[in-house]
C-alpha positions as CSV (number, residue, x, y, z in Angstrom):
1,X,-18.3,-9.7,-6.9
2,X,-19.2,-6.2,-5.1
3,X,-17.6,-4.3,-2.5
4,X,-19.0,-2.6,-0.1
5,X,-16.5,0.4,1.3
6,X,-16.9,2.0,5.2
7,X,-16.4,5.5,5.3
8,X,-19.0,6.7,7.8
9,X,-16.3,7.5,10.5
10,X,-16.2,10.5,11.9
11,X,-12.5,11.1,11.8
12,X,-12.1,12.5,15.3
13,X,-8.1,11.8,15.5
14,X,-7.9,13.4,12.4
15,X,-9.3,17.0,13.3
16,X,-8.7,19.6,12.9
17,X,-8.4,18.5,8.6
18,X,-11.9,16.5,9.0
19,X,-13.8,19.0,11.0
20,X,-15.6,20.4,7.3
21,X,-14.5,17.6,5.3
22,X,-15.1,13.9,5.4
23,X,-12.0,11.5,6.2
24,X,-12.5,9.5,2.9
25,X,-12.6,12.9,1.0
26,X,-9.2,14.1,2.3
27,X,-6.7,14.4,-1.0
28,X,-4.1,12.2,-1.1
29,X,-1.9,13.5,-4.4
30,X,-4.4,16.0,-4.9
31,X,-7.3,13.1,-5.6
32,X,-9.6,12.6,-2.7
33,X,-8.4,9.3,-0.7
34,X,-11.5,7.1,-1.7
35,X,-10.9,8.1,-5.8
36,X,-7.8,5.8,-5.2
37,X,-9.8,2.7,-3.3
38,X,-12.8,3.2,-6.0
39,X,-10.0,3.1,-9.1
40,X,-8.2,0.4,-7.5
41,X,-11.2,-2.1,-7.3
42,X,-12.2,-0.9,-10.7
43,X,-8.8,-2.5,-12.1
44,X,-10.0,-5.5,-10.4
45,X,-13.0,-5.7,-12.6
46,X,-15.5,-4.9,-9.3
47,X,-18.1,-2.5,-10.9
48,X,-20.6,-2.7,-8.2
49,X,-19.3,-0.8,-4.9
50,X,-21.7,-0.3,-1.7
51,X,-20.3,3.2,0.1
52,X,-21.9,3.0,3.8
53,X,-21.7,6.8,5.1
54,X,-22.8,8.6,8.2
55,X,-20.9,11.7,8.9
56,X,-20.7,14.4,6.3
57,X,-22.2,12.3,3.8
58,X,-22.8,14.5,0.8
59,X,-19.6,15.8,-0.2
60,X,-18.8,12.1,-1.6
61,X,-22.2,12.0,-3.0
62,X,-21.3,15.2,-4.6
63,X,-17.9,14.7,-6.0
64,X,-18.3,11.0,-7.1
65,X,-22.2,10.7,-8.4
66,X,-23.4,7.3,-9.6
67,X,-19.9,6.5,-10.4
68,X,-19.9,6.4,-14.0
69,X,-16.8,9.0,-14.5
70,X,-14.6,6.5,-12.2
71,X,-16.1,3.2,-14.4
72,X,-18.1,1.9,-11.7
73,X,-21.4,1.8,-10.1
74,X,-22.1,3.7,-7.0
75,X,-24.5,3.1,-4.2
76,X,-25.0,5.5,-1.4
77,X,-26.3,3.8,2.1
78,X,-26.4,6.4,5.0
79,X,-26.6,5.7,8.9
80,X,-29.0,7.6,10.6
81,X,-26.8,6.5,14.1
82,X,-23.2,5.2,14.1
83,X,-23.5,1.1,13.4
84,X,-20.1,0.0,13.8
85,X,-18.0,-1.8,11.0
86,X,-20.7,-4.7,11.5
87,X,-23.6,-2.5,11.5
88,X,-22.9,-0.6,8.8
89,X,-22.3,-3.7,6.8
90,X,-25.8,-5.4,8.1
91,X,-27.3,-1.9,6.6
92,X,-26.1,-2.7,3.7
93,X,-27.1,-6.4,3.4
94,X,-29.6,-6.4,0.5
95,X,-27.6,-4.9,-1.5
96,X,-24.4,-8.0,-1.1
97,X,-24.0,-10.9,-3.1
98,X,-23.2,-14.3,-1.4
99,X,-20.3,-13.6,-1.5
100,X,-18.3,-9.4,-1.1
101,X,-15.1,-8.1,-0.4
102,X,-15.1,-5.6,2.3
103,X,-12.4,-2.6,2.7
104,X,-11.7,0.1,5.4
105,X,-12.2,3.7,4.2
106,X,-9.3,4.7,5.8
107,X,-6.9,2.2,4.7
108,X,-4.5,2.5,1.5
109,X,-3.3,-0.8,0.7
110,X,-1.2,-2.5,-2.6
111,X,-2.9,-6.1,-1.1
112,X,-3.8,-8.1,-4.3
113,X,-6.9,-8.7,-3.9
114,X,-7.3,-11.8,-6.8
115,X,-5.0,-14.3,-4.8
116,X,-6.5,-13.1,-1.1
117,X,-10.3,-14.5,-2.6
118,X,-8.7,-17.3,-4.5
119,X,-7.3,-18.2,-0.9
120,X,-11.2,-17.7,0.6
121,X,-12.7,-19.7,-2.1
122,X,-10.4,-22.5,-1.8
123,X,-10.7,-23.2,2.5
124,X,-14.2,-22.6,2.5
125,X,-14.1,-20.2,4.3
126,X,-17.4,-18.4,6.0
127,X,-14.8,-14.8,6.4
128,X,-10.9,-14.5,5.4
129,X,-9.5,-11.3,7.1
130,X,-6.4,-9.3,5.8
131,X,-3.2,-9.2,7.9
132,X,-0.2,-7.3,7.7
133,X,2.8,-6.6,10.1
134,X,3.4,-3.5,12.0
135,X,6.6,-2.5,14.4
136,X,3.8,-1.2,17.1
137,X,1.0,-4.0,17.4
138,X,-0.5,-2.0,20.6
139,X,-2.9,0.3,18.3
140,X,-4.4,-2.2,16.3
141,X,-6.1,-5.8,16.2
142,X,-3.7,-8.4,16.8
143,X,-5.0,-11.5,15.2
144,X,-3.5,-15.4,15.9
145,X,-3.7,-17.9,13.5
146,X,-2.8,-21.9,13.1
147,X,-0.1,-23.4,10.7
148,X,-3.4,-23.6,7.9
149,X,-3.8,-19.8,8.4
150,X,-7.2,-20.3,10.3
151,X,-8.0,-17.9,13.0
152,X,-7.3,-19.0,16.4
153,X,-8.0,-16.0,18.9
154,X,-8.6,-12.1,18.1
155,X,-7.1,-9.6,20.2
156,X,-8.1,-5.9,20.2
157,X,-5.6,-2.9,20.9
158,X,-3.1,-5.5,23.3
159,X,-0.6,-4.4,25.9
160,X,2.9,-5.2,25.2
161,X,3.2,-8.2,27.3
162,X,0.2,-9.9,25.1
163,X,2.1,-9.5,21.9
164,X,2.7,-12.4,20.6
165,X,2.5,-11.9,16.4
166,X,3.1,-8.9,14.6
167,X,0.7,-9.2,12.3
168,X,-2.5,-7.5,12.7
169,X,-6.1,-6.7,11.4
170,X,-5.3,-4.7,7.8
171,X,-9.2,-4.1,7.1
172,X,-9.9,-5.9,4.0
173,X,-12.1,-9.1,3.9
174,X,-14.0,-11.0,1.6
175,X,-17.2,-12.6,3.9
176,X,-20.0,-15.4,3.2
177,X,-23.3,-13.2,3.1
178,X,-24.2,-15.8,5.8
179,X,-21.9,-14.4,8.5
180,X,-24.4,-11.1,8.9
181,X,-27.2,-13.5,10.2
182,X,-25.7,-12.9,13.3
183,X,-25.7,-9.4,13.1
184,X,-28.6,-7.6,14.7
185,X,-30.2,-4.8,12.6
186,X,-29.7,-1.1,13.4
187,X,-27.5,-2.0,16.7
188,X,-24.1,-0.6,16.8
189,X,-21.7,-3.8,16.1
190,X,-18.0,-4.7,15.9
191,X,-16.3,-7.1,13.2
192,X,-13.3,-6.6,15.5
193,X,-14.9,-7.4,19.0
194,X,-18.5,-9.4,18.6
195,X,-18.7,-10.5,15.0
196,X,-15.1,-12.4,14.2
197,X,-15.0,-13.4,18.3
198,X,-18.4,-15.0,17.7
199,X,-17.6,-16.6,14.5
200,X,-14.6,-18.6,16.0
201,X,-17.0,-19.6,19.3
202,X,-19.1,-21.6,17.3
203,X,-16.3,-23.4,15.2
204,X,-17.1,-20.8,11.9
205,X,-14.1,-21.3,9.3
206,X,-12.5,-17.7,9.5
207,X,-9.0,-17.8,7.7
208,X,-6.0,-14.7,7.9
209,X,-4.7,-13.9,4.7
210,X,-1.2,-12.3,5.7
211,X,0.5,-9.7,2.8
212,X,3.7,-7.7,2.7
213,X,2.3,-5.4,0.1
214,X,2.4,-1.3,0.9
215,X,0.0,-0.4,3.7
216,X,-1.0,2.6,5.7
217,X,-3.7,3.0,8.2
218,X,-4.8,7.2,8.0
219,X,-6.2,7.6,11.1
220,X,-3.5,10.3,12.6
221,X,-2.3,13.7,10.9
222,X,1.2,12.4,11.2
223,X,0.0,8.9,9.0
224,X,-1.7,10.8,6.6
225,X,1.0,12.8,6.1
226,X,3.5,9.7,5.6
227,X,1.0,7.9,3.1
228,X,1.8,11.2,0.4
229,X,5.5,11.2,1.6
230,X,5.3,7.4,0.5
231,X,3.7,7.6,-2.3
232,X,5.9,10.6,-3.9
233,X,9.1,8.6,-3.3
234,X,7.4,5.4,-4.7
235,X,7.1,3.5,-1.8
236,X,3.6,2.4,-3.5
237,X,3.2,0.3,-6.8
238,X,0.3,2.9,-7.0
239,X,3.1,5.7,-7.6
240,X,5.8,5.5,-8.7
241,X,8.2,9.3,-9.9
242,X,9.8,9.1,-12.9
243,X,12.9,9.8,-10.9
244,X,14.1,10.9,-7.4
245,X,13.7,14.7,-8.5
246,X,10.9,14.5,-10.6
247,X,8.6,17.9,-10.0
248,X,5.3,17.4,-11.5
249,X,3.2,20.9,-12.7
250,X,-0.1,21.1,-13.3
251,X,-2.6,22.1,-15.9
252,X,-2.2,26.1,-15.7
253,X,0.5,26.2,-13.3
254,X,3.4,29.3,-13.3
255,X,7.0,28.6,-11.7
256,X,8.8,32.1,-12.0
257,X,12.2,31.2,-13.8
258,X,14.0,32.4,-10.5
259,X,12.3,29.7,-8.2
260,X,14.3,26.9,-7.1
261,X,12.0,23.0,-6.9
262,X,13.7,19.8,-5.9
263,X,11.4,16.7,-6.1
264,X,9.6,14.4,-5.5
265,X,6.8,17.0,-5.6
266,X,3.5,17.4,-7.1
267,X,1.8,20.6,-8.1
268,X,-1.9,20.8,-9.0
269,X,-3.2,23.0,-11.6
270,X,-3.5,26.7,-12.2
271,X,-0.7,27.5,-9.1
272,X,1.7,30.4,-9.5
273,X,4.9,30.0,-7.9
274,X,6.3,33.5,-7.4
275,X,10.0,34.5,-7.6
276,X,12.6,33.2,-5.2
277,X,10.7,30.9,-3.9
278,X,12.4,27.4,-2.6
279,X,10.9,24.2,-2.6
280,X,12.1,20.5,-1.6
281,X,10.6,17.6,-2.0
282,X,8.4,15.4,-1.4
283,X,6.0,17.9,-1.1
284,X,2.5,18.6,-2.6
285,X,0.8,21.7,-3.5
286,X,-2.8,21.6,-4.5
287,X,-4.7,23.6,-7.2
288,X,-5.2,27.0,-7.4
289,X,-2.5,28.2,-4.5
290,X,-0.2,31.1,-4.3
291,X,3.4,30.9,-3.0
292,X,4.8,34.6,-3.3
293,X,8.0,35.7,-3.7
294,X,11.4,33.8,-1.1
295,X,8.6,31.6,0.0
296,X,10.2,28.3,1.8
297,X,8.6,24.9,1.2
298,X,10.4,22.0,3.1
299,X,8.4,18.5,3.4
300,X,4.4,19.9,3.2
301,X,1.5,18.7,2.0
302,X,-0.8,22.3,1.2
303,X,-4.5,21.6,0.1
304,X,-6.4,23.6,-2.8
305,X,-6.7,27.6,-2.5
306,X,-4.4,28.4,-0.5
307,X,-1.7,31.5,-0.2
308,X,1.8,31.4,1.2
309,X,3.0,34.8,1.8
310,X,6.3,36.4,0.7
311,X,9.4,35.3,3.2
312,X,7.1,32.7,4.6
313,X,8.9,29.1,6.0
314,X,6.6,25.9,6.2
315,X,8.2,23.2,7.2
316,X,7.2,19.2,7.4
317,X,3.3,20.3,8.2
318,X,-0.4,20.5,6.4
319,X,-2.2,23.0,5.3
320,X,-5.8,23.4,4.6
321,X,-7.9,24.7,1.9
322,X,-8.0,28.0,1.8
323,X,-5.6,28.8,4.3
324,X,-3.7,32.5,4.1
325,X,-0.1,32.5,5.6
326,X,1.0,35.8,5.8
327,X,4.3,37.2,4.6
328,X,7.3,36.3,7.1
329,X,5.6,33.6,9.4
330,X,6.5,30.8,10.0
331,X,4.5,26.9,10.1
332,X,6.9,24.5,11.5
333,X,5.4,20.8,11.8
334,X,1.7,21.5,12.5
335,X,-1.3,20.9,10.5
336,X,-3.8,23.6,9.9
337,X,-7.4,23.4,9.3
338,X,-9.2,24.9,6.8
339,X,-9.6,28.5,6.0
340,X,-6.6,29.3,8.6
341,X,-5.1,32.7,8.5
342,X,-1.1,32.7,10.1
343,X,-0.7,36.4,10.4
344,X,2.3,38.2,9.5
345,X,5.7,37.3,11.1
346,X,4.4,34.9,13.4
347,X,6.0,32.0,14.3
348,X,3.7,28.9,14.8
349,X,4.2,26.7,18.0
350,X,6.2,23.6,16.8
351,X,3.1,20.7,16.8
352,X,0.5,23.7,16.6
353,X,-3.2,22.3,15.4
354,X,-5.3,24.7,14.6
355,X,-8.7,25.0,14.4
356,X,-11.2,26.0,10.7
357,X,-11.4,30.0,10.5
358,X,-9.1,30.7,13.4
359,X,-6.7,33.3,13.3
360,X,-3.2,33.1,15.1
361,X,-0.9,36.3,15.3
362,X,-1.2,39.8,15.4
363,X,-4.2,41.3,17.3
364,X,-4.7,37.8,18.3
365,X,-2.9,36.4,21.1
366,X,-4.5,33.4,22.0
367,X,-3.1,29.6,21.9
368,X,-2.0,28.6,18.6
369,X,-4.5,25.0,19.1
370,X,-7.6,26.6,19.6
């Protein structure tokens, strides 16, 4: 069987972290989020996978190649206009089988994937859609189903008097090939609102296949941020610590003998960690970053190349590549884009988001969310 993976979205409630850097590229444990869909269908046996792209499509093309390093096959198919999830998939169509799983790029899931097109295979059905439950059905698709599991009525984004289920679109599926005939080329299309609706008007078999397993849709800062939180305390079968204070170094890194690191918390390769410096988990540190000397790190996720001054505080928020925090500031849940400078002693509005190459502090006076 192949899978075909959407990450052509542009990841708009994600900026300012996906401004220069594609959503599906974004590291999660210092691996790029769509290294851990691509590995996961690869211990599945799936050696084909379809990658539809549109915005800032060749820094996957770059990082992941034909596939080969990940033990897969890769295919590249690009958008020249957004298509939709239905679209892109119709783009894609000569590529498919009869018969093809189809995942969300944004989406980090533990579903089993064997038993869910087992469960397709055996009701004939045409599309079998993935459900999981959620505290706050209003942001997603709610989805209503019969005793037999088949789909009885879609609902997009519902107010709170419509809820009726908890459980909601999870964006995996395995489809018929068939289903796309219905699907107009190069037109911007919905599985959520056109395709699945018109599959159930004209009596199609589409079956919910309904999972407790881990999930975690990435499409806000603050969910993103929760999905490595998760991870690190093993709230995924995909990670799991050794222990609750496990601290993980990597290739090349220093800790100066003086520093003080409570787990979880994973440090990438060739980091120095200066002297003084206090860090508590879960946090994660990517490769090549500085942390000089009394440096505070309380809850973060920090991306590659970047350098926390001495007597700096960051506190429950994200950093970007490259960033430069100057000595004595202070970052208290915000996220930072790439290449940000903080400069010295200044204190970061709590819920700041700042912009790629900005600088906040010192001769610059401006709003910390430009």
């Amino acid at each position: 069987m192949k899978a075909l993976i959407l990450v052509g979205g542009q990841g708009t409630r994600l900026r300012p972290l996906t401004i220069n850097m594609p959503k599906a590229m974004m590291p999660v444990l210092n691996r790029p989020f769509l290294e851990h869909a691509i590995r996961r269908l690869a211990g599945y046996g799936i050696r084909e996978i379809i990658l539809t792209q549109g915005h800032l499509s060749q820094p996957i093309e770059g990082y992941f190649g034909d596939g080969g390093q990940f033990g897969v096959s890769l295919r590249y198919v690009v958008e020249n206009s957004p298509l939709g999830t239905a679209g892109a998939v119709k783009n894609a169509e000569k590529h498919l089988g009869d018969r093809f799983l189809v995942l969300n790029g944004d989406v980090f899931t533990d579903l089993d994937l064997a038993p869910m097109i087992r469960f397709h295979r055996e009701r004939k059905a045409v599309a079998t859609i993935s459900l999981t439950p959620v505290e706050d059905p209003t942001r997603y698709g709610l989805i209503e189903t019969d005793p037999s599991g088949r789909v009885s009525r879609f609902l997009e984004k519902p107010s709170p008097d419509q809820i009726t289920t908890d459980m909601i679109n999870a964006g995996t599926y395995v489809l018929e090939r068939r289903v796309l005939d219905g699907v107009p080329p190069q037109t911007q299309w919905s599985f959520e609102r056109q395709l699945f609706p018109s599959l159930l008007e004209s009596g199609q078999r589409v079956f919910a296949y309904p999972s407790p397993a881990y999930w975690m849709d990435i499409g806000h800062p603050k969910d993103y941020f929760q999905l490595n939180i998760d991870l690190l305390k093993g709230r995924s079968s995909q990670h799991i610590p050794a222990r609750p204070d496990e601290v993980s170094l990597g290739e090349g890194s220093q800790v100066d003998e003086t520093a003080r690191l409570t787990g979880p918390a994973l440090i990438g390769r060739s980091c120095r960690i200066g002297p003084k410096v206090t860090m508590s988990g879960p946090t994660v540190i990517g490769d090549n970053c500085r942390l000089d000397e009394g440096a505070i790190i309380e809850e973060s996720i920090i991306w590659h190349d970047t350098h926390i001054g001495a007597g700096t505080r960051v506190v429950r928020s994200i950093i970007g590549e490259g960033c430069h925090i100057e000595a004595g500031s202070i970052v208290n849940d915000s996220v930072l884009g790439d290449n940000v400078t903080v400069a010295a002693g200044h204190r970061l509005k709590v819920g700041s988001r700042v912009w790629p190459g900005k600088t906040v502090g010192g001769e610059d006076k401006g709003d910390d969310t430009a």
